[in-house]
N, C-alpha and C positions, 0 to 999 in steps of 0.2 A: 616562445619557441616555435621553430617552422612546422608546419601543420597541424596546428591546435585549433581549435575553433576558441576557446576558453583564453582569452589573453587579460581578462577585467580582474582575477582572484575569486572569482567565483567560488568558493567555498565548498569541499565536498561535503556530503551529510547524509553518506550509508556507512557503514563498515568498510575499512582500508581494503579487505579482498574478495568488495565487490567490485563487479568487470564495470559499471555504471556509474560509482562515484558521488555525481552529484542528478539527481531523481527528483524534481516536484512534482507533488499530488494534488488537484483539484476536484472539485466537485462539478462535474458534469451538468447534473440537475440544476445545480444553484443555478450553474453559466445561463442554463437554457430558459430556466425560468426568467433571471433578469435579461436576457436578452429577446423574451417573448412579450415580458413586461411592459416594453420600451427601453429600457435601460441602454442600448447601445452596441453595437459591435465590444467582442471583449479582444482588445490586439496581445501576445502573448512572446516576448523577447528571442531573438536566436543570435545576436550579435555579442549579448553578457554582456552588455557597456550601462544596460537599463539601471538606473539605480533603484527601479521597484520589480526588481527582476525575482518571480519570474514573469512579471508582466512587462508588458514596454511603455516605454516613458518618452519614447523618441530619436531615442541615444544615437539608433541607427543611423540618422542623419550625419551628426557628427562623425560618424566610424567611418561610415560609406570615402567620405570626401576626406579622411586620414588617412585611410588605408590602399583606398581603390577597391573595397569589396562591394557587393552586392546583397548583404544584407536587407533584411528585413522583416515584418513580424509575418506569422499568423495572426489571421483576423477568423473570429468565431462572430456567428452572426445568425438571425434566425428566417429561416427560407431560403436561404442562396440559391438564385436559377441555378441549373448545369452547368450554363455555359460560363456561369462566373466564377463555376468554383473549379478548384486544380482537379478533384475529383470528384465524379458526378455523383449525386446524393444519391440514386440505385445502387454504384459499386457501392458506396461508400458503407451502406447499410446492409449488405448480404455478401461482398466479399470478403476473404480471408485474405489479410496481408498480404502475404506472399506473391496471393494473384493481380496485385495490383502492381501496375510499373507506373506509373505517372512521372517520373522524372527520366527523363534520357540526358547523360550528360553532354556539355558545350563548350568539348576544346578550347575556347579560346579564352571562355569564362576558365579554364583551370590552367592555363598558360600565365594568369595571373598571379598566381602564387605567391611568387617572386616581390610583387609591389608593397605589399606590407602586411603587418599582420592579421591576416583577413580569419572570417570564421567559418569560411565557402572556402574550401581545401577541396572540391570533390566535382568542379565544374558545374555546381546548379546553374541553369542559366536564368536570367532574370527575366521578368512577365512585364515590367513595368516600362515606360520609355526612358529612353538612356537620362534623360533628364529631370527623371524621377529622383529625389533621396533616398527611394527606399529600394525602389532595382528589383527586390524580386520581395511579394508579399502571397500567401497562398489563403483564400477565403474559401472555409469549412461552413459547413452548415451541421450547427450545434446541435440542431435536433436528429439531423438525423447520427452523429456521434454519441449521442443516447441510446436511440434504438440498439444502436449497432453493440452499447456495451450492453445494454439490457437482452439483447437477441443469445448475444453470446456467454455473455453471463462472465467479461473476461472485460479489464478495462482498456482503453485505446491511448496507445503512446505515440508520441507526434516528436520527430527528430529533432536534433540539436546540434547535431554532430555532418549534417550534410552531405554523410555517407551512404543514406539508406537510398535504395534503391525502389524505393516503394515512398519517394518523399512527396510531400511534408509528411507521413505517415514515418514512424520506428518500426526497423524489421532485425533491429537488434545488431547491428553492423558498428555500435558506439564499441562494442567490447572490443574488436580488432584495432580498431580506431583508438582508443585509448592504452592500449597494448604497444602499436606503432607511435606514438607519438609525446607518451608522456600524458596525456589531458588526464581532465576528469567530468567527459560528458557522458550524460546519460539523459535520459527522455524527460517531457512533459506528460505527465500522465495523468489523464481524464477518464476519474472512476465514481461513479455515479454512491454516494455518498450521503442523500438528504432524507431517505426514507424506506419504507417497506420492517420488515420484522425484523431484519439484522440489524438498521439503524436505532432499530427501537430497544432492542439489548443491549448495545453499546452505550446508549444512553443510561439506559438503567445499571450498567456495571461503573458507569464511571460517578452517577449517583451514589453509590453504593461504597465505592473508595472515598467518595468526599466525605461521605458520613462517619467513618472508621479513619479518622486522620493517626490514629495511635499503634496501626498497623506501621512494621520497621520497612524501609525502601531495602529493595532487591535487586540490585542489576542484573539484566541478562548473559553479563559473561558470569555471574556467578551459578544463575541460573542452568546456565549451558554444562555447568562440571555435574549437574545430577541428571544424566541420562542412559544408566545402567537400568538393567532390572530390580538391582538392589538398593537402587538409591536414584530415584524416579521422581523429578518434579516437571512439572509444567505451570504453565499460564492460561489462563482464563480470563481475558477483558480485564487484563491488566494485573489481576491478582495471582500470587504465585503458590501452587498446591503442591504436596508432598503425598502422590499418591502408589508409593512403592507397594503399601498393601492393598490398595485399589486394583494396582494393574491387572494381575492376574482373575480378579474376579466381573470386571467390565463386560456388561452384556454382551456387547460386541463384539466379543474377540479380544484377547490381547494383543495380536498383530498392528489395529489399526489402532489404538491408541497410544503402540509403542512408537509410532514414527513422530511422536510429537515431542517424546522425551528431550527434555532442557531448552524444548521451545514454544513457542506462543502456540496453541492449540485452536484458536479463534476459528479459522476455516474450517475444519474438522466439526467443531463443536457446535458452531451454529446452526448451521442445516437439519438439525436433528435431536438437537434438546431446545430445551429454555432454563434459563439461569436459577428457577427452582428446583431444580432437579438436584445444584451440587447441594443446596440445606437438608435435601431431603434425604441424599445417600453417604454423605460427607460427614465425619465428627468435624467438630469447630476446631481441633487442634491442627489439622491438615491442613487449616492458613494458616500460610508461615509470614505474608510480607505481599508489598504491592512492588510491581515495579516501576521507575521514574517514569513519567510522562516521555523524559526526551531520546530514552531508550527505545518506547514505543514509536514513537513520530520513525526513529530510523529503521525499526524491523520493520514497522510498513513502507515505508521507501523502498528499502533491499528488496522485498517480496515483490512490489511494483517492478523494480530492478531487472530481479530474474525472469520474470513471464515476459518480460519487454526482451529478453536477450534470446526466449528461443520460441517466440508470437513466429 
């Protein structure tokens, strides 16, 4: 359809009335690590023709020269001069979104539209010589896309949709974008993922389900129908509690642990306990059930989602 970026079936994988759709999540650290290692620039799909998408395979070559787009990946890599990278590794690491313009668009590049089903609707203009395959590629410096999530404490989403004004970076402009046009794009999102004490609880909860395999599976739209005062569950790194007569006695307040009701409480909960705490104040009946793995993969999508839609 005209002005999609997404013409390959790219598959959505949030929830139908997310503005986002379809959301990958990487591990930051991993990328930096293996690309400090030796391991290689990591190049990262925007044309959706990849078939190891979300990474690129090359595809863009083919597209480019079917389409007449410009097309190309991100390429992550470790040290990128300034001068090589779209934006220079000081913004990159202390500014906020918003204040970043790096893309000004190129009429002539969006007069193109018309030629075929391109995934550049938005006039990116290309970096590359016209006789390049790939037309326009933007080189990030992976380390410093670490700091900047470790700085902020917030993970860093990189466009898809060719709309954003702050590109290669997402400043959430896929939601309009996908509104006007039918798509289902939403960001690449690099969130640091390999360690510190959150990793390390996550670990240990999802140890913890594997060992209790006779707990009943709970989806989250079931989970979503108990978040009254009187019929109060939540989640916990996967497992689903029944803490109606918890609520009101929670150190903290009722207020902040009501805004979790019939949903995953993970943000909340991390920052400020440890996973001994539920054995310790919990009877064992208030596990009711774990929820799927592939419910989880999508509420963190979503959640990637939204912070990408108002970054």
């Amino acid at each position: 359809a005209a002005g999609k970026a997404n013409h390959y079936a790219v598959p959505s994988n949030v929830p139908p009335d997310a503005p986002c759709k379809r959301v990958d999540v990487l591990d930051v650290e991993e990328l930096a690590a293996s690309c400090a290692a030796g391991g290689g620039p990591v190049a990262l799909c925007r044309c959706f023709a990849s078939g190891t998408f979300p990474k690129c395979d090359g595809s863009h070559a083919q597209h480019n020269a079917k389409t007449g787009d410009n097309a190309g990946p991100v390429v992550l890599l470790s040290g990128v001069p300034d001068a090589a990278a779209a934006i220079p590794r000081a913004d990159l690491e202390t500014k906020a979104t918003k204040d970043i313009r790096a893309c000004e668009p190129d009429e002539g590049e969006r007069s193109k539209e018309a030629a075929g089903p391109r995934a550049n609707n938005y006039g990116v203009p290309s970096t590359l010589p016209p006789g390049s395959p790939s037309k326009r590629v933007d080189k990030l410096d992976v380390e410093a896309l670490l700091a900047r999530a470790r700085r902020t404490g917030a993970p860093v989403a990189l466009c898809r949709c060719y709309k954003s004004k702050a590109f290669p970076l997402c400043d959430g402009s896929h939601a309009a974008h996908n509104r006007e046009t039918g798509d289902n794009v939403g960001p690449l999102v690099l969130k640091p993922m390999g360690g510190g004490a959150q990793a390390t609880q996550e670990k240990a909860g999802m140890a913890a389900r594997m060992e209790e395999p006779g707990l009943p599976a709970i989806p989250l739209a079931e989970v979503a129908k108990h978040a009254s005062k009187g019929d109060f569950w939540t989640v916990i790194h996967g497992r689903v509690y029944d803490l109606t007569a918890f609520l009101p006695q929670h150190p903290g307040g009722e207020p902040i642990l009501a805004q979790y009701g019939g949903k995953v409480a993970d943000e909340g909960f991390d920052p400020i306990h440890s996973l001994s705490v539920i054995a310790d104040t919990l009877p064992e009946d208030r596990l009711l059930g774990v929820v799927p793995e592939a419910d989880l993969a999508a509420a963190a999508a979503a959640a990637a989602c939204c912070w990408a839609c108002t970054a």
